[in-house]
N, C-alpha and C positions, 0 to 999 in steps of 0.2 A: 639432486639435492636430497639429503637425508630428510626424512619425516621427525619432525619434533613432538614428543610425548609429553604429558603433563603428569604422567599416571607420582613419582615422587614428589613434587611441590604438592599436589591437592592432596596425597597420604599426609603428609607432614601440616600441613592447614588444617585437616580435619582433626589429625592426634594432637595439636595444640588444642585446640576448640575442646575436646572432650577432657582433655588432661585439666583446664583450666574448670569444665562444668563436674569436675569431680564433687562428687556429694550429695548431687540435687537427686529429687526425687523420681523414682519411675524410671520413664527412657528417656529423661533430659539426659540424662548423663552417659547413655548408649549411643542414642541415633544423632548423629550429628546437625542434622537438621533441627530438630527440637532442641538440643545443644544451644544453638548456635540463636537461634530465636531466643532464649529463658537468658543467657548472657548479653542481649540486647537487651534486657526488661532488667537484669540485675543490675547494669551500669547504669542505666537511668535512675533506679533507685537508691545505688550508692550515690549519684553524684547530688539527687533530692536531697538524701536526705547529709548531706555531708553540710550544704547548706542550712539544714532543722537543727543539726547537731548544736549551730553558734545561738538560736536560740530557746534551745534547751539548756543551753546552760548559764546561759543570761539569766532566764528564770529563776534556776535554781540560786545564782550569786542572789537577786533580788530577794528571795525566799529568806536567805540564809540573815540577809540586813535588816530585812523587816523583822524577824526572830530576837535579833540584839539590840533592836530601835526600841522594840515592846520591850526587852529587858529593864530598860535606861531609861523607859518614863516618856519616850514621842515615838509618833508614827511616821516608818518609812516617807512619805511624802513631803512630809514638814521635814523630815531630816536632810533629805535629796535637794529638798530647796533652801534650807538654812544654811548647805555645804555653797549652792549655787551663789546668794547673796554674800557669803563670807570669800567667795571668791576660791576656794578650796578646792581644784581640778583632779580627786583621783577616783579612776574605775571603778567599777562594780567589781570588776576580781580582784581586786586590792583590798577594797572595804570588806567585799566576803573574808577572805583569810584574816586580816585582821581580826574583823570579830569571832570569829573560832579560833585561832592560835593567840593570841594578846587583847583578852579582855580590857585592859587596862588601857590601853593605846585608843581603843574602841571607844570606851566610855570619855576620854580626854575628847575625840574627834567629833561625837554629840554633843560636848560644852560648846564647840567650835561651831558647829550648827546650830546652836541654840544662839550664838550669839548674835550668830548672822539672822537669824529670824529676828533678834529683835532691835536688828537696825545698826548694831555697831560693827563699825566699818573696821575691816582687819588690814593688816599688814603688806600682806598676800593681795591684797585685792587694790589696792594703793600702787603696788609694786608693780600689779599687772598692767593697769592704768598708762604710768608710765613707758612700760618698757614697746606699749603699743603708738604713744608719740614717739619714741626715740624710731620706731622701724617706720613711722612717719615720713619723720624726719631725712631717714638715710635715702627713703624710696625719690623724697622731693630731689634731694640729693644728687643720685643717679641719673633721673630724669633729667636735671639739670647741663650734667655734664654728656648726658647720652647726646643734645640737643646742639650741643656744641658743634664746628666743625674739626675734623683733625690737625689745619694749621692752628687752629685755636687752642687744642687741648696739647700742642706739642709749645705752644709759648707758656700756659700754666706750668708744664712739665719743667721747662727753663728754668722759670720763675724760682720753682722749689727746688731746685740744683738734682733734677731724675738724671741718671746718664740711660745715655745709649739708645733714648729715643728715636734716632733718622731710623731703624729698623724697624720700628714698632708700629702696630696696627692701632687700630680706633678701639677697640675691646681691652688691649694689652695695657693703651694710654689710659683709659678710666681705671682701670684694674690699681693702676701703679698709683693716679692722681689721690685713691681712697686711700 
């Protein structure tokens, strides 16, 4: 049996390795040993800070709102929870560009927060109220019919003239019955 050599795979591992630590200092980017180690320390710290990156710039949207809060006459805090009370659900990256490219939109969205500070109940938040009985509502719903047996849920099907039910599974029957 012929002897198997490694000598082309571990060439082509290593000129990967050194090709990839192009740039770094010294003999990281010669010896492929120290290569190879510095590219275990750079992944870790791309993958760190790939993480820091979402709160860097969390930061900065904050930064950017507190800047146009203090323009408008309240401070970020009070504006953040006058948004909450008013029922008002958008991001900090939304609120940031807003206040830099449409002042005017900005200053409208502080009255909206001002008003939810002092108690009056919006639209929006009424709306929300609701729309979280209606999924209430549809979950009792479900529940209801999940609880069913399948001869049961194939005479509802009857009832309401579904065809082609003898085929149907217990999932397909609830699916059809909403």
């Amino acid at each position: 049996m012929a002897r198997v050599k490694n000598g082309a795979t571990t060439k082509a591992r290593h000129k990967k390795v050194l090709k990839e630590a192009k740039g770094y200092f010294g003999s990281k980017h010669r010896l492929y040993k120290s290569a190879k180690e510095q590219l275990m320390h750079s992944r870790r710290y791309a993958y760190n800070d790939r993480k820091k990156r979402k709160n860097d710039f969390r930061k900065l949207w904050i930064t950017r709102i507190n800047a146009a809060c203090r323009e408008n006459g309240i401070s970020y805090s009070m504006f953040i929870n006058g948004l909450n009370k008013a029922g008002v659900e958008i991001n900090r990256k939304m609120l940031s560009e807003i206040a830099i490219n449409d002042p005017k939109s900005f200053k409208e969205i502080v009255k909206t927060a001002q008003a939810g500070l002092e108690g009056k109940v919006t639209v929006a938040k009424e709306e929300k109220t609701s729309k979280k009985e209606e999924v209430k509502e549809e979950k009792k719903e479900n529940t209801d019919l999940a609880s069913k047996t399948v001869a049961e849920l194939k005479e509802m099907a009857k009832a309401k003239g579904i065809k082609g039910i003898s085929s149907m599974k217990k999932d397909d029957l609830i699916n059809a019955l909403k």
